[in-house]
C-alpha positions, -999 to 999 in steps of 0.1 A, spaced: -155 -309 476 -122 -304 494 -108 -336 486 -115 -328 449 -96 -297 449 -68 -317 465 -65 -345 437 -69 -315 412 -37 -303 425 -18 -332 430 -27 -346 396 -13 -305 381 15 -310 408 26 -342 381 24 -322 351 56 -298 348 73 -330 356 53 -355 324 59 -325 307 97 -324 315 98 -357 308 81 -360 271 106 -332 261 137 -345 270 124 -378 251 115 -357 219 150 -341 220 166 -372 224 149 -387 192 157 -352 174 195 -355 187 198 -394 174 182 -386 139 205 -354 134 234 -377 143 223 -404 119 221 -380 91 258 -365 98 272 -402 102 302 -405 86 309 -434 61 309 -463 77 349 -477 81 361 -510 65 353 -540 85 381 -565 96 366 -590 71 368 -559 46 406 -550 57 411 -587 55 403 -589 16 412 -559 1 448 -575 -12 432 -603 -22 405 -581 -44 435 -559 -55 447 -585 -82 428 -598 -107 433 -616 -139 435 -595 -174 424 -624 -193 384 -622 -177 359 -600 -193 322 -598 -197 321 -593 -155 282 -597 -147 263 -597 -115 226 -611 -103 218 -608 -70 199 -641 -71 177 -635 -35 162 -605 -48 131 -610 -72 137 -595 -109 171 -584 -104 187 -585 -137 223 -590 -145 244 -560 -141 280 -549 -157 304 -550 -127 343 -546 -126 368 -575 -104 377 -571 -79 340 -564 -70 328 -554 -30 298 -541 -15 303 -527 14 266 -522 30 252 -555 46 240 -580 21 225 -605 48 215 -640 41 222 -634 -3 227 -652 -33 248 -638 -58 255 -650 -91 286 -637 -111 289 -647 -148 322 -640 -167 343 -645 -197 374 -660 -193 398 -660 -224 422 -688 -226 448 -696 -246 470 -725 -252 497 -731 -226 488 -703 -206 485 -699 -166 449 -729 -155 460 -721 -118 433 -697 -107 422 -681 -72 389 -675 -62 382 -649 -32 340 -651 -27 329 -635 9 313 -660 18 312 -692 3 312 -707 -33 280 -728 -37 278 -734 -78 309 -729 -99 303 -740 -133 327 -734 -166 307 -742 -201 281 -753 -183 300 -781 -169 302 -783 -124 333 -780 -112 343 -808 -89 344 -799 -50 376 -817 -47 403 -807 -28 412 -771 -18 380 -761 -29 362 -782 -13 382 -777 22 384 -735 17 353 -727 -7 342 -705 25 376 -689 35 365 -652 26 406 -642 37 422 -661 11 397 -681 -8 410 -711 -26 435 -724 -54 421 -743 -83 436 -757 -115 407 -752 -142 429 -768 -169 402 -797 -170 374 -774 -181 390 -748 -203 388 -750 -239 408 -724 -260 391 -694 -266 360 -681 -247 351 -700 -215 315 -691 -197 323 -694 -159 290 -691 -137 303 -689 -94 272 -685 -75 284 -672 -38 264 -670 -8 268 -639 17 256 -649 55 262 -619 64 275 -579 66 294 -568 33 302 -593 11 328 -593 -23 346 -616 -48 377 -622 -73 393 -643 -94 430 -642 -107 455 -662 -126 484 -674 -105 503 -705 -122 
């Protein structure tokens, strides 16, 4: 009977420190959740910093801007402006951007294309554009993308361009403009 009362009180000799214990724990979770909540905006990431001139030009002669996130079942196509970012993490996506590129005669076929990540379908009038070239050697170069002369696929008028660009990961963007 006295060895009971003994393992009574050492098993109550424990508890002010479990309890001690379990409420600096449930603070700690409290603390980190009020902290996520008052999180400021997340800054611009080097690859972010690294674009933005890039993304701040784009040509005046594209309209009809669409996107379709392509990994994400029944997205539909959405109205979007160039030069286009998102900034939260798009990890391991497919996104399709469909546009409207007015040409006329004579006028600038030197184009270049800025996709974070990589270029993995570019079609103009339903027509592939050969990987040749630049585009094949920079069609992932998120920094400064690639030149490309479209003269071979532009018609005068309204041109259909389809880019389909995959994002491995973190934020992800694109642009086109008219250089030459």
């Amino acid at each position: 009977m006295a060895q009971d009362k003994d393992n009574e009180q050492d098993d109550i000799s424990w508890f002010p420190y479990i309890l001690a214990v379990t409420s600096i724990v449930i603070i700690g979770i409290v603390v980190l959740s009020i902290n996520q909540q008052n999180k400021p905006p997340a800054k611009e990431t080097p690859a972010q910093q690294a674009i933005a001139p890039q993304l701040a030009k784009t040509a005046q002669n594209i309209e009809n801007i669409n996107l379709k996130i392509l990994s994400k079942p029944g997205s539909q196509p959405e109205k979007i402006k160039l030069p286009h970012a998102i900034k939260e993490n798009m990890d391991d996506v497919r996104l399709e951007y469909s546009l409207t590129l007015q040409h006329q005669q004579n006028a600038k076929t030197i184009y270049q294309i800025v996709p974070d990540d990589c270029v993995e379908k570019f079609e103009i009038n339903g027509k592939p554009v050969d990987r040749e070239g630049e585009y094949q050697q920079n069609r992932c170069n998120w920094q400064n993308g690639f030149n490309i002369d479209l003269k071979p696929y532009l018609k005068v008028g309204a041109n259909n361009v389809v880019i389909e660009v995959k994002n491995g990961k973190g934020p992800t963007g694109f642009t086109i403009n008219s250089i030459k």
